[in-house]
PyMOL Python script that loads the backbone (N, CA, C, O; Angstrom):
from pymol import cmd

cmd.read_pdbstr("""\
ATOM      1  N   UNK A   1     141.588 198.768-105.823  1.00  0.00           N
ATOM      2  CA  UNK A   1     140.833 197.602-106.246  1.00  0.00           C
ATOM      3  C   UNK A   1     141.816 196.553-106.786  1.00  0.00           C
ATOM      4  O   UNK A   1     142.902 196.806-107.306  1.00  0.00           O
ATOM      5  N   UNK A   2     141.367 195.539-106.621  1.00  0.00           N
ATOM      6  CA  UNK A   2     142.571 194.219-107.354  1.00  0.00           C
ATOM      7  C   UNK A   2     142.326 194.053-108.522  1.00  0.00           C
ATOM      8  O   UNK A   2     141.271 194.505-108.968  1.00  0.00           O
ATOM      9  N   UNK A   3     143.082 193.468-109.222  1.00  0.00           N
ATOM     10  CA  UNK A   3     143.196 193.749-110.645  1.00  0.00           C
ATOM     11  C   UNK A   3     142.942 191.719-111.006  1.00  0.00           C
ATOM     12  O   UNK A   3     143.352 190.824-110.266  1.00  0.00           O
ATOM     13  N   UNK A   4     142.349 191.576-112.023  1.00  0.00           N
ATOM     14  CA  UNK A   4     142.128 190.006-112.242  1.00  0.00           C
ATOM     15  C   UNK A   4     143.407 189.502-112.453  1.00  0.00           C
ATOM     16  O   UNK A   4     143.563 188.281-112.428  1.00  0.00           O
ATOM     17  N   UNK A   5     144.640 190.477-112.720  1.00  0.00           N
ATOM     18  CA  UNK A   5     145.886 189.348-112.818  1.00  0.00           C
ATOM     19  C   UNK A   5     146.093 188.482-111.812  1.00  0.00           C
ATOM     20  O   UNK A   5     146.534 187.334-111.760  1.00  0.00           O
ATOM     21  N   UNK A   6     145.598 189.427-110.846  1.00  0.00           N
ATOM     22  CA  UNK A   6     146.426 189.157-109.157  1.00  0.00           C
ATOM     23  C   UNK A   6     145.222 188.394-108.640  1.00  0.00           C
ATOM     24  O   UNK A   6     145.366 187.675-107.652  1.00  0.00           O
ATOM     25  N   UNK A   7     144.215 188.485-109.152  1.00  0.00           N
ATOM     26  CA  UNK A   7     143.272 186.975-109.110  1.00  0.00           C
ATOM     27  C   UNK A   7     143.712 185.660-109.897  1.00  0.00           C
ATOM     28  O   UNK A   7     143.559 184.476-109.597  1.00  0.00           O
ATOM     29  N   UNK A   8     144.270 186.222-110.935  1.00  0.00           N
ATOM     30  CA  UNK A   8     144.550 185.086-111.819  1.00  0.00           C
ATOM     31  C   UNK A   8     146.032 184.142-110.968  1.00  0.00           C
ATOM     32  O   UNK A   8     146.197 182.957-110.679  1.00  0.00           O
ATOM     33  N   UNK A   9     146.794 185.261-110.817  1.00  0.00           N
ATOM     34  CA  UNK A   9     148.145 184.622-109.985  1.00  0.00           C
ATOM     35  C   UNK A   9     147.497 184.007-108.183  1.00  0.00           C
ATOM     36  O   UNK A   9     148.318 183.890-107.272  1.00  0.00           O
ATOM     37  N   UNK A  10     146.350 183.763-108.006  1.00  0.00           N
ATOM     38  CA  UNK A  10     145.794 183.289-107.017  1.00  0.00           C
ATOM     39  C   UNK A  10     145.233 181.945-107.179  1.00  0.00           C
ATOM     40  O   UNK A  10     145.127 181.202-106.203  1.00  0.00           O
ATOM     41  N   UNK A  11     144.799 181.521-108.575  1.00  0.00           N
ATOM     42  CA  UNK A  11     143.979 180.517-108.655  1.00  0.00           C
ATOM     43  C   UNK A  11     144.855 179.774-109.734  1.00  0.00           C
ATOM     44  O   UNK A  11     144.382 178.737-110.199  1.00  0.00           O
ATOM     45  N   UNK A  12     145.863 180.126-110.095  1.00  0.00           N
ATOM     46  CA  UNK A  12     146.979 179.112-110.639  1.00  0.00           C
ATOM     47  C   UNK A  12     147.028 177.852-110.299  1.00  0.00           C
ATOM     48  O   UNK A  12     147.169 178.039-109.090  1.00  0.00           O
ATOM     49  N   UNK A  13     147.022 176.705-110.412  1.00  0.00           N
ATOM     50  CA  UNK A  13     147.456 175.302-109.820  1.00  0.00           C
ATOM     51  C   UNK A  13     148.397 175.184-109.875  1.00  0.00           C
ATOM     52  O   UNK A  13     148.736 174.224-109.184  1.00  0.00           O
ATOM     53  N   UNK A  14     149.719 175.952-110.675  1.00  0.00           N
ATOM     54  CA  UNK A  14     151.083 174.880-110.445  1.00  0.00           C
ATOM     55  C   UNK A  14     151.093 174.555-111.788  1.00  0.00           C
ATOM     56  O   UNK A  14     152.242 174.139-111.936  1.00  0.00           O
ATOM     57  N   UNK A  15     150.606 174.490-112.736  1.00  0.00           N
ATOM     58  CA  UNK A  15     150.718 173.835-113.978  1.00  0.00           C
ATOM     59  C   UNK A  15     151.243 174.564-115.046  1.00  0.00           C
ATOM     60  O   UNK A  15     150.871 175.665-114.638  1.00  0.00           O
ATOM     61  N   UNK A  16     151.862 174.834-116.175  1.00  0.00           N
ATOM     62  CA  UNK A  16     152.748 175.854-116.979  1.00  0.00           C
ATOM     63  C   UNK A  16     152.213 175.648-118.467  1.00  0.00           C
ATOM     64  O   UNK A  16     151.028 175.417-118.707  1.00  0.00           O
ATOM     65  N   UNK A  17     152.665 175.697-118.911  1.00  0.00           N
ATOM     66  CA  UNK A  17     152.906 175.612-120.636  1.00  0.00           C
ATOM     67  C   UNK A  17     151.762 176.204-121.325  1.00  0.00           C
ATOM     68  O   UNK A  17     150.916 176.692-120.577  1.00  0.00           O
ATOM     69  N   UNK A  18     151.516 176.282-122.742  1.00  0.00           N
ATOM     70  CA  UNK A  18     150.738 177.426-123.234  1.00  0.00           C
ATOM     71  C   UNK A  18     149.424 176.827-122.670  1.00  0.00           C
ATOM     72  O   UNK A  18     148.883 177.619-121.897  1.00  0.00           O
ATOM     73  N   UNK A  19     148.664 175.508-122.850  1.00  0.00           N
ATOM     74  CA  UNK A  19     147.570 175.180-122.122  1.00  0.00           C
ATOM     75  C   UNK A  19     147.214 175.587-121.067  1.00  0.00           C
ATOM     76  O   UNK A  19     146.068 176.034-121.115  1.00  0.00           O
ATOM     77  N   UNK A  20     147.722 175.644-120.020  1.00  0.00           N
ATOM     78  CA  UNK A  20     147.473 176.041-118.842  1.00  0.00           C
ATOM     79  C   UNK A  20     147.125 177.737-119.213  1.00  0.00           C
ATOM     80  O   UNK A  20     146.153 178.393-118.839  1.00  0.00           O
ATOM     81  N   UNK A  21     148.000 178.064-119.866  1.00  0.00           N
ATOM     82  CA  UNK A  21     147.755 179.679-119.881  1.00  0.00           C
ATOM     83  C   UNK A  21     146.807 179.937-120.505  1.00  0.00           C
ATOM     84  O   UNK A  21     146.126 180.819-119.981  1.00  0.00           O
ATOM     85  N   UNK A  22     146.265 179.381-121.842  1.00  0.00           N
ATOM     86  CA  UNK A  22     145.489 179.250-122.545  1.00  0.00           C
ATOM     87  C   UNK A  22     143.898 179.527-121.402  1.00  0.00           C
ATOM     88  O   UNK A  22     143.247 180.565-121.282  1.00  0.00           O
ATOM     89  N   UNK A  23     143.728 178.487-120.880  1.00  0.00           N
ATOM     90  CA  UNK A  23     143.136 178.485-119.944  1.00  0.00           C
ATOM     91  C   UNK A  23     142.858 178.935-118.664  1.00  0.00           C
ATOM     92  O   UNK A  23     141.823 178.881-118.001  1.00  0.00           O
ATOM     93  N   UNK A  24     144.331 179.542-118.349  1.00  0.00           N
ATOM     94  CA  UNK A  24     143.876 180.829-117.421  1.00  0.00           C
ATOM     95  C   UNK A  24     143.109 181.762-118.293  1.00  0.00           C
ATOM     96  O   UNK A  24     141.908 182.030-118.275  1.00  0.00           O
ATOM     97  N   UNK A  25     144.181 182.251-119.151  1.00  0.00           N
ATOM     98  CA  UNK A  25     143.201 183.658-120.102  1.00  0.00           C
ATOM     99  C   UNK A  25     142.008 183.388-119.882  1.00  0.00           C
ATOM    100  O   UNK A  25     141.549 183.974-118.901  1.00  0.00           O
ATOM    101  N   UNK A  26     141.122 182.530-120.574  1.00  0.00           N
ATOM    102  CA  UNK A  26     139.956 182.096-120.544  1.00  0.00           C
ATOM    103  C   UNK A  26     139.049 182.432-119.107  1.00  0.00           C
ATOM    104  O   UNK A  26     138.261 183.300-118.731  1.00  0.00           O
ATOM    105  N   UNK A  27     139.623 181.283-118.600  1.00  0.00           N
ATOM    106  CA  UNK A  27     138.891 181.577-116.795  1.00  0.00           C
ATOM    107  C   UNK A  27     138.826 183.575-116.694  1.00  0.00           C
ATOM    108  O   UNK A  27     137.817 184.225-116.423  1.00  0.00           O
ATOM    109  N   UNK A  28     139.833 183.985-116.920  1.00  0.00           N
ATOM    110  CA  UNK A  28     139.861 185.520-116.300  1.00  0.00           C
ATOM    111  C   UNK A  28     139.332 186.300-117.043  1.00  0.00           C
ATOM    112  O   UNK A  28     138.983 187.337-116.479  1.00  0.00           O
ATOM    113  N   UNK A  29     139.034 186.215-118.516  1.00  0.00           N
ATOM    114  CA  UNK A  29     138.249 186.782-119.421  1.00  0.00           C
ATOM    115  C   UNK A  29     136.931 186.533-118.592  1.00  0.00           C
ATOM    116  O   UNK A  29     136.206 187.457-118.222  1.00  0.00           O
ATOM    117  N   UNK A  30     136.706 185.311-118.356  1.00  0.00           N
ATOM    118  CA  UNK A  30     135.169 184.887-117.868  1.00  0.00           C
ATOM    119  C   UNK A  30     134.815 185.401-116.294  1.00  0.00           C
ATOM    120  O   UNK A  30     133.729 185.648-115.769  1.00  0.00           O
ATOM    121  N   UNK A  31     135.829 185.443-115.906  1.00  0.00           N
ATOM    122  CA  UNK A  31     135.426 185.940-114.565  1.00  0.00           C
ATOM    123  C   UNK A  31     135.354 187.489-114.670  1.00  0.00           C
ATOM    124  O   UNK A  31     134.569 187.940-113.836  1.00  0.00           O
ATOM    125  N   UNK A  32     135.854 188.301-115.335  1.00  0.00           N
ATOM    126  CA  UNK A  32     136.317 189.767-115.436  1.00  0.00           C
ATOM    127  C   UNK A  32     134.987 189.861-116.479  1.00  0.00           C
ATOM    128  O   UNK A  32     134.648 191.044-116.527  1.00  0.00           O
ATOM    129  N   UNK A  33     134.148 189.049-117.302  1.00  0.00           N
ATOM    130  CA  UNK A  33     132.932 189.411-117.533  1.00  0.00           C
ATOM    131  C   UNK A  33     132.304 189.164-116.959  1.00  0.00           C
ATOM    132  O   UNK A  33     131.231 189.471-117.478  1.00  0.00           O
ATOM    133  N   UNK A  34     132.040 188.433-115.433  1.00  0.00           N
ATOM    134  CA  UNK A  34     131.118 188.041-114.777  1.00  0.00           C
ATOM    135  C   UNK A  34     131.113 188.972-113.814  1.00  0.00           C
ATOM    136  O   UNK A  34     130.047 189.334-113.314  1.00  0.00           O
ATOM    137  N   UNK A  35     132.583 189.600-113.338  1.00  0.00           N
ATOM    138  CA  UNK A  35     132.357 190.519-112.339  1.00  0.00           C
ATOM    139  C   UNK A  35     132.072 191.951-112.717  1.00  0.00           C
ATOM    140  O   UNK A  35     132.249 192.858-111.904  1.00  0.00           O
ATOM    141  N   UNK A  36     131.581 192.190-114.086  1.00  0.00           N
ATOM    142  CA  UNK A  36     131.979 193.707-114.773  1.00  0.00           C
ATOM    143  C   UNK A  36     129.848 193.416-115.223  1.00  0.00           C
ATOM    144  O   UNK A  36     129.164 194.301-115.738  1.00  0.00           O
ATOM    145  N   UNK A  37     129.415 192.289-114.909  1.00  0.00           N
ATOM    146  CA  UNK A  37     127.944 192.185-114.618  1.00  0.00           C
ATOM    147  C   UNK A  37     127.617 193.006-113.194  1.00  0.00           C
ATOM    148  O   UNK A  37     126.839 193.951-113.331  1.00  0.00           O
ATOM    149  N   UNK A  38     127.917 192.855-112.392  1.00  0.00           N
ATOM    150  CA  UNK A  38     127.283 192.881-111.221  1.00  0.00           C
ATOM    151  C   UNK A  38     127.646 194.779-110.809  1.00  0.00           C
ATOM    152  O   UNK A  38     128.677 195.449-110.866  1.00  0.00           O
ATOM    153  N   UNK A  39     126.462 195.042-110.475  1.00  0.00           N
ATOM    154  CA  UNK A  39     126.446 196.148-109.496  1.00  0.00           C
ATOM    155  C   UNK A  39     127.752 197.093-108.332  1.00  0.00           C
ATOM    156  O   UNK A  39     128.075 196.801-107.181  1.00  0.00           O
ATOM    157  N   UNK A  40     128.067 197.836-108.898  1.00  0.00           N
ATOM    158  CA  UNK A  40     129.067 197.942-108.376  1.00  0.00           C
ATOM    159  C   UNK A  40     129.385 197.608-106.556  1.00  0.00           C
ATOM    160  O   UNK A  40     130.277 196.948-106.023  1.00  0.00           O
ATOM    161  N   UNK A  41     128.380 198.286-106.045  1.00  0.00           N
ATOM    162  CA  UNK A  41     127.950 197.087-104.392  1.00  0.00           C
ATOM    163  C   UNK A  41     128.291 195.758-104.034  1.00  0.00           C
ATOM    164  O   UNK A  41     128.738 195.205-103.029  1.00  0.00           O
ATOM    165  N   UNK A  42     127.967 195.446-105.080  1.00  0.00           N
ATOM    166  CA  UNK A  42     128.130 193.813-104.936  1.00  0.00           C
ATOM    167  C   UNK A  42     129.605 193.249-105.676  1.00  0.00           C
ATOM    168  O   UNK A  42     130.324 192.388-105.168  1.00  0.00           O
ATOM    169  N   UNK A  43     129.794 193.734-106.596  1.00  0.00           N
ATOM    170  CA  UNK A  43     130.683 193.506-107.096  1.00  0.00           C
ATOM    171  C   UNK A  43     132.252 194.301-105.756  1.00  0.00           C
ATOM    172  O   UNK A  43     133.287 193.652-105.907  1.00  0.00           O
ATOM    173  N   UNK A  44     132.358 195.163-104.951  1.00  0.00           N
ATOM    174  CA  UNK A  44     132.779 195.612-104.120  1.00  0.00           C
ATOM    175  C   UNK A  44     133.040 194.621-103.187  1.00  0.00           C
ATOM    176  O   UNK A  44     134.134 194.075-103.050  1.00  0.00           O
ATOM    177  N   UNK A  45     131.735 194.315-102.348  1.00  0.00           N
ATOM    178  CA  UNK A  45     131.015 193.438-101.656  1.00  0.00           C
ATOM    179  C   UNK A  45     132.161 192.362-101.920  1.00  0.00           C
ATOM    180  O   UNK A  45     133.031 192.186-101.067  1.00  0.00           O
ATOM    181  N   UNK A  46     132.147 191.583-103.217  1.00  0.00           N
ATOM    182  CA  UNK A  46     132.143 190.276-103.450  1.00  0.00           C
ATOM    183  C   UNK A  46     134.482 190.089-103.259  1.00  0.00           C
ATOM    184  O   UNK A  46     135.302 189.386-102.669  1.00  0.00           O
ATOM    185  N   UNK A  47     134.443 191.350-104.297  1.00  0.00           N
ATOM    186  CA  UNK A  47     136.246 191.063-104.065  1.00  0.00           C
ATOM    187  C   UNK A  47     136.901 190.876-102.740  1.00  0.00           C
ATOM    188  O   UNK A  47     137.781 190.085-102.399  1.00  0.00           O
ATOM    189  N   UNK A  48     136.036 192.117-101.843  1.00  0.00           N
ATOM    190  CA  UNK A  48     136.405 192.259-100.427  1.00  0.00           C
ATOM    191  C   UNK A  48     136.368 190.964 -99.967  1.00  0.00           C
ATOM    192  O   UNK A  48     137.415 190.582 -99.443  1.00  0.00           O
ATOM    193  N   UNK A  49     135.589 190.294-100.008  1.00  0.00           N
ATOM    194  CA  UNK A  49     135.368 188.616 -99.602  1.00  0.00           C
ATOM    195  C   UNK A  49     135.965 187.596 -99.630  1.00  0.00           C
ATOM    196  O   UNK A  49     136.415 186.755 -98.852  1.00  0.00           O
ATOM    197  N   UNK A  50     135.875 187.882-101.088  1.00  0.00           N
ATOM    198  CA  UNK A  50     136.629 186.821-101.965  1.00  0.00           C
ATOM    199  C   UNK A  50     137.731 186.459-102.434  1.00  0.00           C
ATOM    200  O   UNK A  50     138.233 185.356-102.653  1.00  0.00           O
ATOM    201  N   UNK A  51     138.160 187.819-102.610  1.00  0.00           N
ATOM    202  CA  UNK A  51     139.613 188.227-102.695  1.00  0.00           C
ATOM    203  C   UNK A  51     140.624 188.586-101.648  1.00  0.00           C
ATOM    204  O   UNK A  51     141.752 188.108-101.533  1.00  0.00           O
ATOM    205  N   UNK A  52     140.085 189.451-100.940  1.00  0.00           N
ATOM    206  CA  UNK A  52     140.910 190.075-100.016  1.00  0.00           C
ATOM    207  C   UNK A  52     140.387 189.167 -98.401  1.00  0.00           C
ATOM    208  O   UNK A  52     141.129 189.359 -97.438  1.00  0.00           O
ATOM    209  N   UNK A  53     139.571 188.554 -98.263  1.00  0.00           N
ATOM    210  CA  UNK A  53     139.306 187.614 -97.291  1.00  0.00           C
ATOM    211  C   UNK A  53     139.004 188.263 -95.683  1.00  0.00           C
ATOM    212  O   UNK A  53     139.280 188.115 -94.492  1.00  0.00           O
ATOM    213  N   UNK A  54     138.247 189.059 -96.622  1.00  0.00           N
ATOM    214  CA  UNK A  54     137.817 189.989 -94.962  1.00  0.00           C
ATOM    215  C   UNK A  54     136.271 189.106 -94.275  1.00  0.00           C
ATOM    216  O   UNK A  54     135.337 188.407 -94.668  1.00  0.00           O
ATOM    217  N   UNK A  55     136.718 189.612 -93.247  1.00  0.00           N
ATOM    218  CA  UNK A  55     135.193 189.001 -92.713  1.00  0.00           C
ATOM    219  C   UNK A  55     133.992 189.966 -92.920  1.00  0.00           C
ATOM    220  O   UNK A  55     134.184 191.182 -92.890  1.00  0.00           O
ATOM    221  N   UNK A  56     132.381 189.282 -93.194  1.00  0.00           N
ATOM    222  CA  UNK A  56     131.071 190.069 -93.147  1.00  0.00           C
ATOM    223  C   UNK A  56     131.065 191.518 -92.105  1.00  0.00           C
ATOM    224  O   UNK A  56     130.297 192.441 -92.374  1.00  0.00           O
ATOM    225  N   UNK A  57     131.818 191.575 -91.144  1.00  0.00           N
ATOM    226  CA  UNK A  57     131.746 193.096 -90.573  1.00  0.00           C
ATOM    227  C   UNK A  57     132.795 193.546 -90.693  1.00  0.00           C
ATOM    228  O   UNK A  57     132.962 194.693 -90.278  1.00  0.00           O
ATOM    229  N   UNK A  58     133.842 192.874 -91.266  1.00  0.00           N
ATOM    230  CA  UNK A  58     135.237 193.729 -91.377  1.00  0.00           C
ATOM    231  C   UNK A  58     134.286 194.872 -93.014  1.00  0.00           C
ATOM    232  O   UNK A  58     134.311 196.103 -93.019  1.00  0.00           O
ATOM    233  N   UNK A  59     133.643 194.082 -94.062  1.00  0.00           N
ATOM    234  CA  UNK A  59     133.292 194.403 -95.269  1.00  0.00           C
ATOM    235  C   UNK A  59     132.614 195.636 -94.751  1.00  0.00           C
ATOM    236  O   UNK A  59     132.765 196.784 -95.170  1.00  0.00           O
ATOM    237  N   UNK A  60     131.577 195.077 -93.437  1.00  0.00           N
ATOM    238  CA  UNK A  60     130.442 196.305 -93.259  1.00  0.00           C
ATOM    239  C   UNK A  60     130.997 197.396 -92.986  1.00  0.00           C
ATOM    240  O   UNK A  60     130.377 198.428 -93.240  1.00  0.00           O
ATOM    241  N   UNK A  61     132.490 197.477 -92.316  1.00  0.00           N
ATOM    242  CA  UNK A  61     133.283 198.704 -92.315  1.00  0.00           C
ATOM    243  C   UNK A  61     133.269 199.316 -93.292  1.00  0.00           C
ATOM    244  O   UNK A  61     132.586 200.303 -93.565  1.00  0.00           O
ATOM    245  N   UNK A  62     134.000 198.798 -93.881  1.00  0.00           N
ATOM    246  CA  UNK A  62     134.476 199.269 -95.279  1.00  0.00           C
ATOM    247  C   UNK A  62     133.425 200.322 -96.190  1.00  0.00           C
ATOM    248  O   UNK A  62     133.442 201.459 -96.661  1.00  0.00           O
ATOM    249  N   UNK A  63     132.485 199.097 -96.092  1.00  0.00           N
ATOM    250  CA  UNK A  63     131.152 199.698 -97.175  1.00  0.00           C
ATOM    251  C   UNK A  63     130.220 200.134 -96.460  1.00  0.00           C
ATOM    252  O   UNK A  63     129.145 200.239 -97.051  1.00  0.00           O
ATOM    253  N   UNK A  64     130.242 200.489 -95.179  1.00  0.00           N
ATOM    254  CA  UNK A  64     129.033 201.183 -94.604  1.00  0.00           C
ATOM    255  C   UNK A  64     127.797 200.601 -94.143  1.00  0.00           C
ATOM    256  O   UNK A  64     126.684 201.122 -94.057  1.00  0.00           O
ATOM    257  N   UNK A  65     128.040 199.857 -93.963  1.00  0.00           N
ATOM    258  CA  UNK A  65     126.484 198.704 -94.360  1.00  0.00           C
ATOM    259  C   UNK A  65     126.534 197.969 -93.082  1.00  0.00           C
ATOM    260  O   UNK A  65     127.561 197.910 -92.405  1.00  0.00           O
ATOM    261  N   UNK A  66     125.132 197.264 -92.673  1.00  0.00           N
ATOM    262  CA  UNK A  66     125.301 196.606 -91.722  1.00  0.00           C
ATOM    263  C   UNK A  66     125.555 195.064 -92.392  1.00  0.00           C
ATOM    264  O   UNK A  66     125.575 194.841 -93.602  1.00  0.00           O
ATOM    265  N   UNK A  67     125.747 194.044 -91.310  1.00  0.00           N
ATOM    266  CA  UNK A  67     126.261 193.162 -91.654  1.00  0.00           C
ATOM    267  C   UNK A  67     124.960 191.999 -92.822  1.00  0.00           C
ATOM    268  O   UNK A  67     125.363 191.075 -93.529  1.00  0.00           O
ATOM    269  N   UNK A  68     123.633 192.378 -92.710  1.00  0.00           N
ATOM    270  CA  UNK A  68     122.846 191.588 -92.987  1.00  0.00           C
ATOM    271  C   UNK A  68     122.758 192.314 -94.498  1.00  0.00           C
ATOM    272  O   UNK A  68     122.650 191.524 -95.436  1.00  0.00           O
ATOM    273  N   UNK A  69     122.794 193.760 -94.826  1.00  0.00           N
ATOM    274  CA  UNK A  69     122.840 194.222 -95.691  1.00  0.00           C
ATOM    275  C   UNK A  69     124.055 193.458 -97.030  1.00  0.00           C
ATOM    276  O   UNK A  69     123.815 193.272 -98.223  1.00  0.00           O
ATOM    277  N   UNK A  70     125.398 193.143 -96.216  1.00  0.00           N
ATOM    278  CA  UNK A  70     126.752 192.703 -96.499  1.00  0.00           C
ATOM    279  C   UNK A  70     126.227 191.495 -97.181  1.00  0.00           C
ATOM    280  O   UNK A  70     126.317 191.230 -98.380  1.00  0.00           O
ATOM    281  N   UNK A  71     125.633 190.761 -96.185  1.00  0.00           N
ATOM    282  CA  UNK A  71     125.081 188.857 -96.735  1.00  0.00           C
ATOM    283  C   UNK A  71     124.270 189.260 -97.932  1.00  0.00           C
ATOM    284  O   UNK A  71     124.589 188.823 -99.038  1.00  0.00           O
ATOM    285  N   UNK A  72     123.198 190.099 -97.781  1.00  0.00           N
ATOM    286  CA  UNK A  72     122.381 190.269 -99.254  1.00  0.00           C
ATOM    287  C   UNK A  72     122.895 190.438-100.562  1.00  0.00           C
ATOM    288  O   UNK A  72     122.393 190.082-101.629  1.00  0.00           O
ATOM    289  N   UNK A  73     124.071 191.088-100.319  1.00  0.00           N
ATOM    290  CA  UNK A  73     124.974 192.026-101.241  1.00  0.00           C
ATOM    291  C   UNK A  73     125.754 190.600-102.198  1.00  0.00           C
ATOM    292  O   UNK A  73     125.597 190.138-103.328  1.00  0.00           O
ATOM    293  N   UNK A  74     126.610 190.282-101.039  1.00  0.00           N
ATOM    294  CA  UNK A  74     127.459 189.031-101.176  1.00  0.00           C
ATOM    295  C   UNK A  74     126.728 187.728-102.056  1.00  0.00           C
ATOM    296  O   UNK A  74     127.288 187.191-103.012  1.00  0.00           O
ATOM    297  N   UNK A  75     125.244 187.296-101.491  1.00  0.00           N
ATOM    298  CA  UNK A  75     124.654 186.522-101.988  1.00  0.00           C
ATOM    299  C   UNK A  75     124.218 186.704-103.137  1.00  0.00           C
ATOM    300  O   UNK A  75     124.031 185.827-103.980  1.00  0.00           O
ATOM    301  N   UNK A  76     124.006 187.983-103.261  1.00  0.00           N
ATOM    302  CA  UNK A  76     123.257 187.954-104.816  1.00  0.00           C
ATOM    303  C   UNK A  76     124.209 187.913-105.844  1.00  0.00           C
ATOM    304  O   UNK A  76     123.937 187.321-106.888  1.00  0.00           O
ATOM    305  N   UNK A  77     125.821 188.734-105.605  1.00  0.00           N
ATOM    306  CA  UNK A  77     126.880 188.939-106.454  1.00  0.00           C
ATOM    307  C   UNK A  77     127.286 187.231-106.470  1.00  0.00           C
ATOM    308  O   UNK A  77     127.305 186.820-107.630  1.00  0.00           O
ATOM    309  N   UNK A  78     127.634 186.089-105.380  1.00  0.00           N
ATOM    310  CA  UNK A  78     127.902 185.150-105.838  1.00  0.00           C
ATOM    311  C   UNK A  78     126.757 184.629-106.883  1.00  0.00           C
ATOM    312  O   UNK A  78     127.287 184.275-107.937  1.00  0.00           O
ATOM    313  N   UNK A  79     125.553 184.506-106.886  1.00  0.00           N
ATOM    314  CA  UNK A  79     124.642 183.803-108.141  1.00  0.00           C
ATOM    315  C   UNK A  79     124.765 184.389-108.878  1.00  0.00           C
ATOM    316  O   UNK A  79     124.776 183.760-109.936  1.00  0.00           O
ATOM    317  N   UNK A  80     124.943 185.856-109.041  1.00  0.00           N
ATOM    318  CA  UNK A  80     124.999 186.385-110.598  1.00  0.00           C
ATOM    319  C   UNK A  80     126.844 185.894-111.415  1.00  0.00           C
ATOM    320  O   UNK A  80     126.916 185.780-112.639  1.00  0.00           O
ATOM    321  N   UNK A  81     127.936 185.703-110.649  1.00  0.00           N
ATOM    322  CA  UNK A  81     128.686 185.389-110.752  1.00  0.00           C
ATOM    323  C   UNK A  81     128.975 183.582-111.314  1.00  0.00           C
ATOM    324  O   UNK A  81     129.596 182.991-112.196  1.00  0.00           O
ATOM    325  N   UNK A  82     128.115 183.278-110.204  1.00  0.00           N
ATOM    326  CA  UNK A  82     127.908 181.787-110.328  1.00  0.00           C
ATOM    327  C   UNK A  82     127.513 181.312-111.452  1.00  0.00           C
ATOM    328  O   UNK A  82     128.091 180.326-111.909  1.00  0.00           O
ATOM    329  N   UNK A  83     126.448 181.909-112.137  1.00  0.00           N
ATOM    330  CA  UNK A  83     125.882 181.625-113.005  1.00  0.00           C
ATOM    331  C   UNK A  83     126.193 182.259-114.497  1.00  0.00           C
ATOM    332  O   UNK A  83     125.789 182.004-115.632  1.00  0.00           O
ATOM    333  N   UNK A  84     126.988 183.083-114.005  1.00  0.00           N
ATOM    334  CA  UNK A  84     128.243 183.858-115.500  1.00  0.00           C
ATOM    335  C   UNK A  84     129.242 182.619-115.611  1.00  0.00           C
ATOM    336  O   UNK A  84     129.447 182.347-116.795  1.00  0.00           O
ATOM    337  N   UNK A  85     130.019 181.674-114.597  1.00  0.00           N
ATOM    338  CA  UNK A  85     131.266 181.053-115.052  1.00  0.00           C
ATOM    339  C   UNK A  85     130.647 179.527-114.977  1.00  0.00           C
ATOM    340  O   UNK A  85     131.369 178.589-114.637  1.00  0.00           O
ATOM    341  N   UNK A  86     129.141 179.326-115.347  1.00  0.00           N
ATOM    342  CA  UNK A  86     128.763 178.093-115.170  1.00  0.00           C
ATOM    343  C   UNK A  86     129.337 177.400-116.333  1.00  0.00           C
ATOM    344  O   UNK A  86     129.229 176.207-116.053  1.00  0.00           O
ATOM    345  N   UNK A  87     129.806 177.494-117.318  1.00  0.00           N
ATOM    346  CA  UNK A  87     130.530 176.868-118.705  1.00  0.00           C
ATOM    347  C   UNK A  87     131.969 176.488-117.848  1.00  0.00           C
ATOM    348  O   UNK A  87     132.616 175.505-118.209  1.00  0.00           O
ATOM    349  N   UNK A  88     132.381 177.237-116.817  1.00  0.00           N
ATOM    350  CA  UNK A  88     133.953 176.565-115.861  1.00  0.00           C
ATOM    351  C   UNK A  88     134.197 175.468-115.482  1.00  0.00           C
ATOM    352  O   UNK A  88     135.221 174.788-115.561  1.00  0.00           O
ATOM    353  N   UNK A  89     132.654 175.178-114.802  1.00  0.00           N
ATOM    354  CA  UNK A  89     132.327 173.851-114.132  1.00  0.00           C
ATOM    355  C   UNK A  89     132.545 172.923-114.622  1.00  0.00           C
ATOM    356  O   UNK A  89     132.276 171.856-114.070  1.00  0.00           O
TER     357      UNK A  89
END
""", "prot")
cmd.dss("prot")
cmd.show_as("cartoon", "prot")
cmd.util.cbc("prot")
cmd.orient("prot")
């Protein structure tokens, strides 16, 4: 499984000094409580995606599932997610 550092070293902009870090922490605290909400399925579902950038039937491999099962999975983990890092926006 990926670890939120290696999310965090993904969504970096380029920018340094304690602010920036300040504010990573933050973001990854918030995302690592948003993803530690969701169902482990979905939360599965969602890294494979999101993180690792597989496609909807590469995932259905993975997780067994057919591909429409994958979209349900995916969709619901992004709104519950979505709506955990809405203070990001």
């Amino acid at each position: 499984m990926v670890s939120l550092e290696t999310v965090g070293g993904d969504i970096r902009d380029g920018h340094s000094g304690p602010e920036a870090e300040n504010i990573e922490e933050g973001l990854l605290a918030a995302l690592g409580g948003a993803l530690a909400l969701l169902p482990e399925r979905q939360r599965s579902v969602w890294l494979l995606r999101e993180v690792e950038g597989l496609s909807y039937s590469e995932i259905g491999i993975v997780v067994n599932e057919p591909i429409s099962t994958v979209r349900g999975l995916l969709e619901r983990a992004r709104t519950t997610v979505a709506a955990a890092m809405q203070t990001w926006r």
